[in-house]
C-alpha positions in Angstrom: 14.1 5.0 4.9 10.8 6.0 2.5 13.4 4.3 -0.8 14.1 1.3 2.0 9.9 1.0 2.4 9.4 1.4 -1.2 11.8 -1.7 -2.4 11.3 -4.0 0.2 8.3 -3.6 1.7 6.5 -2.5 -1.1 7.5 -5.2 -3.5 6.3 -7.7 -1.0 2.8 -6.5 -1.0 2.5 -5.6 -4.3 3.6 -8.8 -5.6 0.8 -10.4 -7.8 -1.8 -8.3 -6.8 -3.8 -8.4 -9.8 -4.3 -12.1 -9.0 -5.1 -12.0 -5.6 -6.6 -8.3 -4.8 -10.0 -9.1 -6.1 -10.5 -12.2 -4.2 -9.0 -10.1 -1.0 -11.9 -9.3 2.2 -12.2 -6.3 3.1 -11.0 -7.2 6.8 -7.6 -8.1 5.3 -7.1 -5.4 3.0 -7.5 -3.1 6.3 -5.0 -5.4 8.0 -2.7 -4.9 5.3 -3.2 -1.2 5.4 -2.2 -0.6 8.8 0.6 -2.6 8.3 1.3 -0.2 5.8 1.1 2.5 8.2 2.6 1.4 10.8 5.7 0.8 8.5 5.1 4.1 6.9 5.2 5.9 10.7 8.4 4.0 11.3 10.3 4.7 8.2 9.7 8.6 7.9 9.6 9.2 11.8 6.6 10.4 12.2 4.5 9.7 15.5 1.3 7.2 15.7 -1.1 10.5 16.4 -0.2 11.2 12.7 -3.4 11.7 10.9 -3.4 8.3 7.8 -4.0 10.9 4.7 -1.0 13.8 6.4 0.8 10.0 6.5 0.2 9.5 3.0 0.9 12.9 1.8 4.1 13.1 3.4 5.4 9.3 2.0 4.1 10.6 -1.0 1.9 7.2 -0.8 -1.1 6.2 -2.1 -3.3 3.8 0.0 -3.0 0.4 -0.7 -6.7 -0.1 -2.0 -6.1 2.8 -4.8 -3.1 1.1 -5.4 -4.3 -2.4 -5.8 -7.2 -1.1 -7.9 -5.2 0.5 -10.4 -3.1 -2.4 -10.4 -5.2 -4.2 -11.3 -6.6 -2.2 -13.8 -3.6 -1.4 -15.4 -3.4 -5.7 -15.8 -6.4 -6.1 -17.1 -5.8 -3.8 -19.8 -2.7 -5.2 -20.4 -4.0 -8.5 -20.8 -7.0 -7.5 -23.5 
């Protein structure tokens, strides 16, 4: 289910973040992170009382924020 998360879901969000992550709120960045973790929860059957960081540990998942940042990051260079 984790691979599943990873190539669907993942793609999805990921998709052009470099363009759009910097113009993101903060609001919807958190929206998109509990959608994240709700899908997380799902895919690796883990219950909702799962503490988010023991979540991420055990996807072996970075938050989406970190994720986004070096994203972006990693484009920018790129692009230099």
């Amino acid at each position: 289910m984790r691979l599943m998360y990873i190539a669907y879901i993942c793609s999805v969000i990921e998709f052009a973040a470099p363009v759009w992550y910097p113009s993101m709120s903060k609001t919807s960045i958190q929206k998109l992170q509990q959608i994240q973790n709700k899908a997380l929860r799902l895919a690796m059957g883990l219950p909702c009382s799962t503490r988010i960081d023991d979540l991420h540990a055990e996807a072996n998942v970075i938050p989406l924020i970190v994720h986004f940042q070096t994203l972006t990051a990693l484009h920018a260079e790129k692009y230099q």
